[in-house]
C-alpha positions as CSV (number, residue, x, y, z in Angstrom):
1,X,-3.9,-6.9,4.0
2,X,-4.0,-6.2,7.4
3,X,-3.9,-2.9,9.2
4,X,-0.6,-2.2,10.1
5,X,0.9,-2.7,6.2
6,X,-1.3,-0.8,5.1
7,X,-0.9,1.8,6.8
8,X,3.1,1.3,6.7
9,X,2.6,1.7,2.4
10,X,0.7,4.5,3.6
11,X,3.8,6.4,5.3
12,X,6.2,5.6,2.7
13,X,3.5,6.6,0.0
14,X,3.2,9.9,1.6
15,X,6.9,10.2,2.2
16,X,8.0,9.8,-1.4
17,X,5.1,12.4,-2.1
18,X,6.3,15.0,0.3
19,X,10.1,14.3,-0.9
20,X,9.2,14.2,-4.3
21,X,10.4,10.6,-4.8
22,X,9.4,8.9,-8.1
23,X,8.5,5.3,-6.4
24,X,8.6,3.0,-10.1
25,X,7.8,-0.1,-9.4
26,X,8.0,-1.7,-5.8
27,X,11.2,-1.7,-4.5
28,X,13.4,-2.8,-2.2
29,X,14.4,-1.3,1.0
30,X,17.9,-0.4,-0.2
31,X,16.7,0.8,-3.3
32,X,14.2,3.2,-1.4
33,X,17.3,4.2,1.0
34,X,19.1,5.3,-2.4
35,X,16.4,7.0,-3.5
36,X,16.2,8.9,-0.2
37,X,19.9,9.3,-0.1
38,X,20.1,10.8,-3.5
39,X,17.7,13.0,-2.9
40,X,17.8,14.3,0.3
41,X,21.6,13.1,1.8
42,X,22.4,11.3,4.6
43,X,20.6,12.6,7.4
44,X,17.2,12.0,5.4
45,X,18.4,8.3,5.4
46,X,18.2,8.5,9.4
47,X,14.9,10.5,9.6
48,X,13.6,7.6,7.0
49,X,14.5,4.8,9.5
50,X,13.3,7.0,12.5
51,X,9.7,7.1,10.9
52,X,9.4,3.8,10.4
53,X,9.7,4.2,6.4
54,X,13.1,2.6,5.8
55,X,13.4,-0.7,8.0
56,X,17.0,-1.1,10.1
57,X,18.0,-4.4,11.4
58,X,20.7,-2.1,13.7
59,X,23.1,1.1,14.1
60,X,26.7,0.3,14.0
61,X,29.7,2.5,13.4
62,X,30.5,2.9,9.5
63,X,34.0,3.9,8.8
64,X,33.2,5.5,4.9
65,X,30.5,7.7,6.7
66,X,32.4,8.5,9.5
67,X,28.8,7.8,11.8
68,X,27.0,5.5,13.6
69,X,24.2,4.5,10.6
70,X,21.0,2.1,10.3
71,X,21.7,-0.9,8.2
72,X,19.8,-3.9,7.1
73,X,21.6,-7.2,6.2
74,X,24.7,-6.3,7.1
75,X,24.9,-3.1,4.6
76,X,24.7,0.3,5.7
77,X,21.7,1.9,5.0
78,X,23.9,5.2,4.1
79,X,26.7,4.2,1.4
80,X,25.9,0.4,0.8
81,X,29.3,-0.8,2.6
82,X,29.4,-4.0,4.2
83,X,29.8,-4.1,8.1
84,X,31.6,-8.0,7.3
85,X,34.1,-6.2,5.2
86,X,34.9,-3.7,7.3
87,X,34.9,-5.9,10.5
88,X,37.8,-7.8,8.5
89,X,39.6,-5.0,8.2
């Protein structure tokens, strides 16, 4: 394993420990984002992506959250919405 993911499992190791966050077994980004989000809210979701903890492919305007929030895949980070759906809309 080289040195930069390890010391990214590091970060999120020490971030569910200082958040009280019950890891499991590994998980998915979006799970970890719901984890974070249920929690600590929305804002920690942002502080999470800003630390390099939760991974964000981009910020784009999210009509249920009434922000500009991360999201990966096309799904916000925040509430799960689609930004395809909503771009339809």
């Amino acid at each position: 394993m080289n040195i930069n993911k390890q010391y990214f499992l590091h970060q999120i190791d020490q971030y569910a420990i200082a958040n009280d966050i019950d890891m499991g077994n590994a998980m998915t980004n979006n799970e970890l984002a719901v984890k974070i989000y249920e929690k600590s809210g929305q804002y920690a979701i942002y502080d999470a992506v800003n630390k390099g903890i939760l991974h964000a492919d981009a910020w784009r305007d999210c009509i249920p959250c009434e922000d500009r929030t991360p999201h990966e895949d096309g799904c916000c980070l925040v509430c799960g919405t689609l930004a395809s759906i909503k771009e339809e809309l």
